[in-house]
N, C-alpha and C positions, 0 to 999 in steps of 0.2 A: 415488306413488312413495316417498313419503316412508315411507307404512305399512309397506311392502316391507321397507325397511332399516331398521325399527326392532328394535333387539334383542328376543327371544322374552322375554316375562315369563319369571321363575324357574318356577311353577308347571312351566311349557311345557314348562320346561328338563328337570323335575326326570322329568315323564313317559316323554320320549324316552330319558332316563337308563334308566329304568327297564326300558322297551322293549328295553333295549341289554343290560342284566346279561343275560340267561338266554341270549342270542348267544355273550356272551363266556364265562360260565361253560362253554356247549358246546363252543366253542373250546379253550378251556385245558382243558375234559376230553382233548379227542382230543391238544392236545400231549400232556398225559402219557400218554397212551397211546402215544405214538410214541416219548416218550422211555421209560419201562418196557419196552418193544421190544426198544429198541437198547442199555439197560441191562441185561438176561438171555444177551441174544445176541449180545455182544463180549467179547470179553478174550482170554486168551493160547491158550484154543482156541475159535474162534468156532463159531458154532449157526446154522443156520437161523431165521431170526425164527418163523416156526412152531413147528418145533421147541421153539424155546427158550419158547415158548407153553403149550405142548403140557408143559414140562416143569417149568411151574409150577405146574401144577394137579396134577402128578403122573403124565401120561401119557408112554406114549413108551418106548424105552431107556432101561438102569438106567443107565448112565452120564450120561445128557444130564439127569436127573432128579436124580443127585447133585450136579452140578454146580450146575445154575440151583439147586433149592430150599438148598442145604447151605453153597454159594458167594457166587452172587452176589444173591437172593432177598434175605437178611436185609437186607446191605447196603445195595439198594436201597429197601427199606420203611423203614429207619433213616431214610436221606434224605428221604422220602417224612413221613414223622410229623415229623421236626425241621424241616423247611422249612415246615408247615403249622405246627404249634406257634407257630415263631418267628413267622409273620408274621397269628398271629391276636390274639398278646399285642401285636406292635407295632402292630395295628389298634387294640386296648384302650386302650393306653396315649397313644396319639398322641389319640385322642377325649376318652379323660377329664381330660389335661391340658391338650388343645385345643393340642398346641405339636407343628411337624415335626420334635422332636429328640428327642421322648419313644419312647424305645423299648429294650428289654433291655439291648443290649449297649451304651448312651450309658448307664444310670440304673446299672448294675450289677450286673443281675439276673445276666446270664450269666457274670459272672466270680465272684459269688459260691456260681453253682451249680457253674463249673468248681472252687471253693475246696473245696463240701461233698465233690464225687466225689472229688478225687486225697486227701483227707485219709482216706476210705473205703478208697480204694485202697492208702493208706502202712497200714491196721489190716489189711488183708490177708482185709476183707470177700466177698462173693459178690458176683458181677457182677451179680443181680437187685436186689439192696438199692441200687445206684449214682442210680437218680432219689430215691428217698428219700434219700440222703444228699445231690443236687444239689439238691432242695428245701428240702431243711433248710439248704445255702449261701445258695439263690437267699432265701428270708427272713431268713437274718441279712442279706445285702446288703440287704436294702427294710427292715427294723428300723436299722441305719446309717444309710440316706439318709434317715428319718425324723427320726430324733436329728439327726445335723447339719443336714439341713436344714432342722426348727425352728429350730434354734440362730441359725441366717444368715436366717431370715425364711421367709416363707411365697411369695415370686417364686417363678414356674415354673422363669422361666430359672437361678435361682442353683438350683433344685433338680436343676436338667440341668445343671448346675456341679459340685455336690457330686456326683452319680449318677457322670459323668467319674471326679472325687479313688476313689470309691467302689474304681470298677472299675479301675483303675490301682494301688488299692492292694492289691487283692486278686489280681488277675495277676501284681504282684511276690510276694507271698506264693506261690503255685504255684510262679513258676518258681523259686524259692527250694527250696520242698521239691522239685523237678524235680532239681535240680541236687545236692542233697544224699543223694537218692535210690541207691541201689544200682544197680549198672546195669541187672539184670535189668527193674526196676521206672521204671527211668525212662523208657525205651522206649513202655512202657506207657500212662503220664500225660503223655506227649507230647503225646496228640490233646487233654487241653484246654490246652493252649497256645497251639495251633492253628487246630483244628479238624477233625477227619477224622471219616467215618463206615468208615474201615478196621477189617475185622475182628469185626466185628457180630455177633450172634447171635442164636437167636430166641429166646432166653433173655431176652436183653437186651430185643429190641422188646415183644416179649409183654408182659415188666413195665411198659415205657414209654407202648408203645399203650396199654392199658386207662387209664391215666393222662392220655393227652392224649384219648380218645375224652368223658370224663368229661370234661372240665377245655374242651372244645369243646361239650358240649350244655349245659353250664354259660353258657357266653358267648352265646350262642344265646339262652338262657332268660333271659338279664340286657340284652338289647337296648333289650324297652322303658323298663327304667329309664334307662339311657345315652338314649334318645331323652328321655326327661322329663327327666333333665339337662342337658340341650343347650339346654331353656327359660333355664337360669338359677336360682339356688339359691332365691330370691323363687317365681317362678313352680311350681319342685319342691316346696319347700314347701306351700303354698297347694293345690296337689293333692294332695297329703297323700302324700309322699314323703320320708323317714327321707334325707336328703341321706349322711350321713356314712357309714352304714350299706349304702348303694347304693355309693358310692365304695370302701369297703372291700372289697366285696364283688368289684366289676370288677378291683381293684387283685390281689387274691388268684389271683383266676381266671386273670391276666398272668401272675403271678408262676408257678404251675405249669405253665403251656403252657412257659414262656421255662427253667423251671430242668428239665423233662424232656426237653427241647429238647437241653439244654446233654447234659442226662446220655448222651444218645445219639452226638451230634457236637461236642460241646464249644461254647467261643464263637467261633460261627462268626457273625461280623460282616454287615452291609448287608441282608440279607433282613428283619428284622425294619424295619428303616429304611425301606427304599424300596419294600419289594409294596406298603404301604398307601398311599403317594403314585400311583404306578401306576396302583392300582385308583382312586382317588377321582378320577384329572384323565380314565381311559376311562369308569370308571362313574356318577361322580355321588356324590350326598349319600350318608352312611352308612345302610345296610339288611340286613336278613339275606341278601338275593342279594349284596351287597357282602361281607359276611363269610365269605361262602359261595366266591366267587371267590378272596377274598386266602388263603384254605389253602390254594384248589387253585392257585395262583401261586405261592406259597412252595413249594411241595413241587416242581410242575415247577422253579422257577429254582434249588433246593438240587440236588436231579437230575441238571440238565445241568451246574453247575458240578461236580457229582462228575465228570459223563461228561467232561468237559475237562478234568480234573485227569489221570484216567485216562488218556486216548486222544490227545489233542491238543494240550498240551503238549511241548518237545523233552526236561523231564526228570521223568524216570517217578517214580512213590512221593509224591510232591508230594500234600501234605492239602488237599481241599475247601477249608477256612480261607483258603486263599492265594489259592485266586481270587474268592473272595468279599470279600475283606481290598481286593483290589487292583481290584472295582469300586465298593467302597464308600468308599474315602478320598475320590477327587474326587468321588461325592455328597454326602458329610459336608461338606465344605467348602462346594459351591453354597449347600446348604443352613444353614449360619452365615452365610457373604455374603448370602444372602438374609433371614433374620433379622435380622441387624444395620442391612441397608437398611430395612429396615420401624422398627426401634426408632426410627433415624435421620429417617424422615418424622416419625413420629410425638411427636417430642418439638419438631422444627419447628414 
């Protein structure tokens, strides 16, 4: 009896985990597939789910065709890349700093890329140049949190302290030039205040996509060093593993999912936070089917919070951002109370 109820070694654990991704990854395929459905074929003149099937691939009436592809198509891929973006950077980030707080819109990444686009957007740039100009924010914010946070020491947590100051300071900056802005143009750099993926184009995703398509086989391809990291910097070593050089390299690769992210829905908060918590307590240890699953969970939970901002809400025009703002506060917080109990045993 006793056998019975003895906990499964890890090994045991780690298998049935594994048995489990390619269940869930099918899973979370077919949501977004229900959700991509229902996002073609609502709005203010609804479609047949067929239909609206039918008229994204280009078939159909010319009308049902201009609508889904011209409409709502961009829209929904926007959502679709920044919700996998976001939450493959905050898989990146939460592993290589090993902390549950590590992720874009906590370190700064997203306010600094919200910083580079509306500064592009105040020069009166092309809307394809806008990830390159949120990239070029999203690294001065990680060039920042590098500076002060040598400065304050080499802790994780004061480093998810300063990331905080980072992002805080750089969202007053925006809404700064927001407010100073013209009004034709304030309108505009609203959504990185926010968050919205309103108004999108394929102008936009095209430039964006190819960016995060790269910036995802990239991470993909940096897996086994993150797994030889996970030894430990001795152990990395010893196997002959450039430590610093693997770090940079993971840190980079965050840094463009999280600021092409930005460029397309601005900072849009909690997805990068909590799909990787998510994934890790259904799926287990970090793995490429894990990495594989937290896109396609970011992209479905950016999605529906679009379709809910959209449809089921009582007031209409409401940015993406708000509903993901308002499932993310009381995670952010669980998640300090639960850090803070941990620091607290552990100095006991």
């Amino acid at each position: 009896m006793t056998d019975v109820l003895r906990p499964a070694p890890p090994t045991a654990v780690r298998r049935r985990a594994v048995r489990r991704t390619p269940l869930l990854i099918l899973g979370t395929a077919l949501v977004l597939l229900v959700l991509v459905t229902v996002s073609v074929s609502t709005g203010d003149m609804p479609l047949a789910p067929l239909d609206a099937l039918r008229g994204l691939f280009g078939l159909g009436d010319t009308a049902t065709v201009l609508i889904v592809q011209e409409f709502r198509a961009p829209r929904m891929a926007a959502a679709l890349l920044a919700g996998a973006g976001l939450a493959v950077a905050g898989a990146l980030l939460q592993r290589l700093f090993r902390n549950p707080l590590a992720s874009p819109d906590v370190m700064g990444v997203t306010g600094g890329a919200s910083f580079g686009a509306v500064v592009m957007l105040a020069a009166g740039a092309s809307q394809a140049l806008m990830p390159l100009a949120a990239l070029g924010g999203g690294l001065l914010a990680a060039v920042l949190l590098g500076l002060l946070g040598w400065r304050s020491g080499t802790s994780v947590t004061r480093l998810v302290l300063v990331g905080l100051a980072v992002q805080a300071g750089l969202t007053a900056a925006v809404n700064f030039m927001v407010v100073r802005f013209p009004t034709e143009l304030a309108g505009s750099a609203l959504q990185w205040t926010t968050g919205s993926v309103y108004g999108r184009t394929w102008t936009e995703v095209w430039a964006a996509g190819g960016a995060v398509a790269v910036a995802l086989f990239a991470a993909f391809a940096l897996h086994r060093r993150l797994a030889v990291l996970d030894l430990g910097d001795d152990s990395a070593g010893a196997l002959g593993l450039n430590t610093d050089a693997a770090r940079l390299q993971v840190l980079v690769t965050a840094i463009v999912l999280a600021s092409v992210a930005a460029a397309l829905a601005g900072p849009v908060a909690f997805v990068a936070l909590a799909v990787p918590h998510l994934v890790r307590f259904l799926a287990g240890p970090p793995t490429p089917g894990t990495l594989t699953l937290s896109g396609l969970a970011g992209a479905a939970l950016l999605l529906a919070s679009d379709l809910v901002a959209q449809h089921l809400l009582p007031i209409s025009g409401l940015p993406v951002g708000v509903v993901t703002a308002t499932l993310g506060a009381p995670w952010l917080l669980v998640l300090m109370i639960r850090q803070s109990s941990s620091l607290n045993r552990s100095v006991r």
